[in-house]
PAKOL-811614 format. One record per residue (C-alpha): residue in three letters; x, y, z. Coordinates in Angstrom, 3 decimals. Example, Ala and Ser with C-alpha at 12.3 -4.5 7.8 and 13.67 -1.06 7.14 Angstrom:
<sites>
nuza = ALA; c1 = 12.300; c2 = -4.500; c3 = 7.800;
nuza = SER; c1 = 13.670; c2 = -1.060; c3 = 7.140;
</sites>
This chain:
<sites>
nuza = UNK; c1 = 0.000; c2 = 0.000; c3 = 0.000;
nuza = UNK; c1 = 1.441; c2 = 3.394; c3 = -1.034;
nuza = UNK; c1 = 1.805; c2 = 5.811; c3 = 2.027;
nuza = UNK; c1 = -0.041; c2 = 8.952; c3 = 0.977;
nuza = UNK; c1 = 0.894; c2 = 12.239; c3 = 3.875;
nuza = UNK; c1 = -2.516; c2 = 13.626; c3 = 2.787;
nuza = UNK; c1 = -4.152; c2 = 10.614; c3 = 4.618;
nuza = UNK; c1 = -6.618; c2 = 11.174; c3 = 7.807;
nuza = UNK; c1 = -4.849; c2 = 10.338; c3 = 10.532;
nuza = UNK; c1 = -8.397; c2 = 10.266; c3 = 12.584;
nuza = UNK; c1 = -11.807; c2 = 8.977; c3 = 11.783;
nuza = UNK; c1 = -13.673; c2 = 12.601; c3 = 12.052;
nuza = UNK; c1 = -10.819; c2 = 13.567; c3 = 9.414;
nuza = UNK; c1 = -11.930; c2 = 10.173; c3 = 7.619;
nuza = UNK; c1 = -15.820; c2 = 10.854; c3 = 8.242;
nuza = UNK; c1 = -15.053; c2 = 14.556; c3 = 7.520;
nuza = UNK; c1 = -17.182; c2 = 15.644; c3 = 10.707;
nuza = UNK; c1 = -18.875; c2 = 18.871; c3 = 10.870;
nuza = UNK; c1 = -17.310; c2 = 20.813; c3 = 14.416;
nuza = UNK; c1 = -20.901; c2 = 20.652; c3 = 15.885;
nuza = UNK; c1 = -20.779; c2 = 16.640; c3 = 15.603;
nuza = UNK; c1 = -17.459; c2 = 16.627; c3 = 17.044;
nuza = UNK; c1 = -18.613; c2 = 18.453; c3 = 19.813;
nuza = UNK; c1 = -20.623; c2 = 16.145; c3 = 21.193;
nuza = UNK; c1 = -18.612; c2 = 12.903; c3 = 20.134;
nuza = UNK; c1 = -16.428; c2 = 11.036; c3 = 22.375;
nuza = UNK; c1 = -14.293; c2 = 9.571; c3 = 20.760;
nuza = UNK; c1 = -12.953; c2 = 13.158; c3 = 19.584;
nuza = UNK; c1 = -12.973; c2 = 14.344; c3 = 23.283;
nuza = UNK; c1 = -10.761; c2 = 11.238; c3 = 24.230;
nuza = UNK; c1 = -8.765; c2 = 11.852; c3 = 21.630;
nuza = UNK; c1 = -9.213; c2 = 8.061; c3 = 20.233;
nuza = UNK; c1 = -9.936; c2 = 8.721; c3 = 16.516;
nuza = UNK; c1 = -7.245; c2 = 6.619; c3 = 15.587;
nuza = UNK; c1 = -8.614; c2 = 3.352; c3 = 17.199;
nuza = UNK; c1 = -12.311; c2 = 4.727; c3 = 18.076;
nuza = UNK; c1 = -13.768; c2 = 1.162; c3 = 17.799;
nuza = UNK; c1 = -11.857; c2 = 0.583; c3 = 21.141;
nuza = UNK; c1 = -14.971; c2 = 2.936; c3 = 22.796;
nuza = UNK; c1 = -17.562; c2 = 1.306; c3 = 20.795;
nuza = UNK; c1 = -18.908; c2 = -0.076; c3 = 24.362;
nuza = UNK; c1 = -19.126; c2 = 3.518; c3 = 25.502;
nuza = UNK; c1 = -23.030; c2 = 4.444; c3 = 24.710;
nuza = UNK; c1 = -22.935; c2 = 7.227; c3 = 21.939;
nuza = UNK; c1 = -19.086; c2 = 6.858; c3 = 21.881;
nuza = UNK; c1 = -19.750; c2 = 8.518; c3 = 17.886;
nuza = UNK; c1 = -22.512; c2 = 10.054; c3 = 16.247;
nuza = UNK; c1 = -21.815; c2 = 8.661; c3 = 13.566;
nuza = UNK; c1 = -22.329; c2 = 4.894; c3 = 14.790;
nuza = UNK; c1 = -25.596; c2 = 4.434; c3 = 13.178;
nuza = UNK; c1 = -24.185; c2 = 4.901; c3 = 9.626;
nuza = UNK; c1 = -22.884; c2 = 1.164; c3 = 9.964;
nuza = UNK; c1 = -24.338; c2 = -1.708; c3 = 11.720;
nuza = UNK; c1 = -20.785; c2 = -2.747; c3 = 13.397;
nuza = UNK; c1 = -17.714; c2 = -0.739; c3 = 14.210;
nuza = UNK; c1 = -15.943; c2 = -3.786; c3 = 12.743;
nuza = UNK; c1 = -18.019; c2 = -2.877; c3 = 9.119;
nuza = UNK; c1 = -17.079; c2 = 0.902; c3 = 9.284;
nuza = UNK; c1 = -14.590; c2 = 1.511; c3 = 6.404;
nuza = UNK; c1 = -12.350; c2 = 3.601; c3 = 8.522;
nuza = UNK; c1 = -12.175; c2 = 0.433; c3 = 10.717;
nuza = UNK; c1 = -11.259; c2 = -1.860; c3 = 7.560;
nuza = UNK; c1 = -8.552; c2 = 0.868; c3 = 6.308;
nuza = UNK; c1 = -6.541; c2 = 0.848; c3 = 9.453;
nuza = UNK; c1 = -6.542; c2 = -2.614; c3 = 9.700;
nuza = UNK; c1 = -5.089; c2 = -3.101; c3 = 6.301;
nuza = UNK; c1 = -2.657; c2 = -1.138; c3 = 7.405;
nuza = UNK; c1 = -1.323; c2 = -2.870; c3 = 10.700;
</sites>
């Protein structure tokens, strides 16, 4: 896999989230975009959660794991 600099480096860069989603996300507030499936127990952990049925089926999820 070619190593782009441009890349996200977290998923609301990834998910390109809007500051007032952000705001109320946790997994921004912790800090944890780069492994936010690791709060995926935490209720609301990203507002975004409902766009996939499983962290594990989240594109951002598959990306990083190709890369690892």
């Amino acid at each position: 896999m070619k190593k782009n600099k441009n890349k996200p480096r977290d998923c609301w860069e990834f998910m390109d989230c809007p500051e007032k989603v952000k705001a109320v996300c946790n997994v921004y507030k912790l800090g944890m975009g780069n492994k936010c499936w690791y709060l995926m127990h935490v209720k609301e952990a990203c507002p975004n959660a409902d766009m996939v049925e499983s962290c594990f089926d989240c594109q951002w999820y598959l990306e990083k794991e190709d890369q690892e």
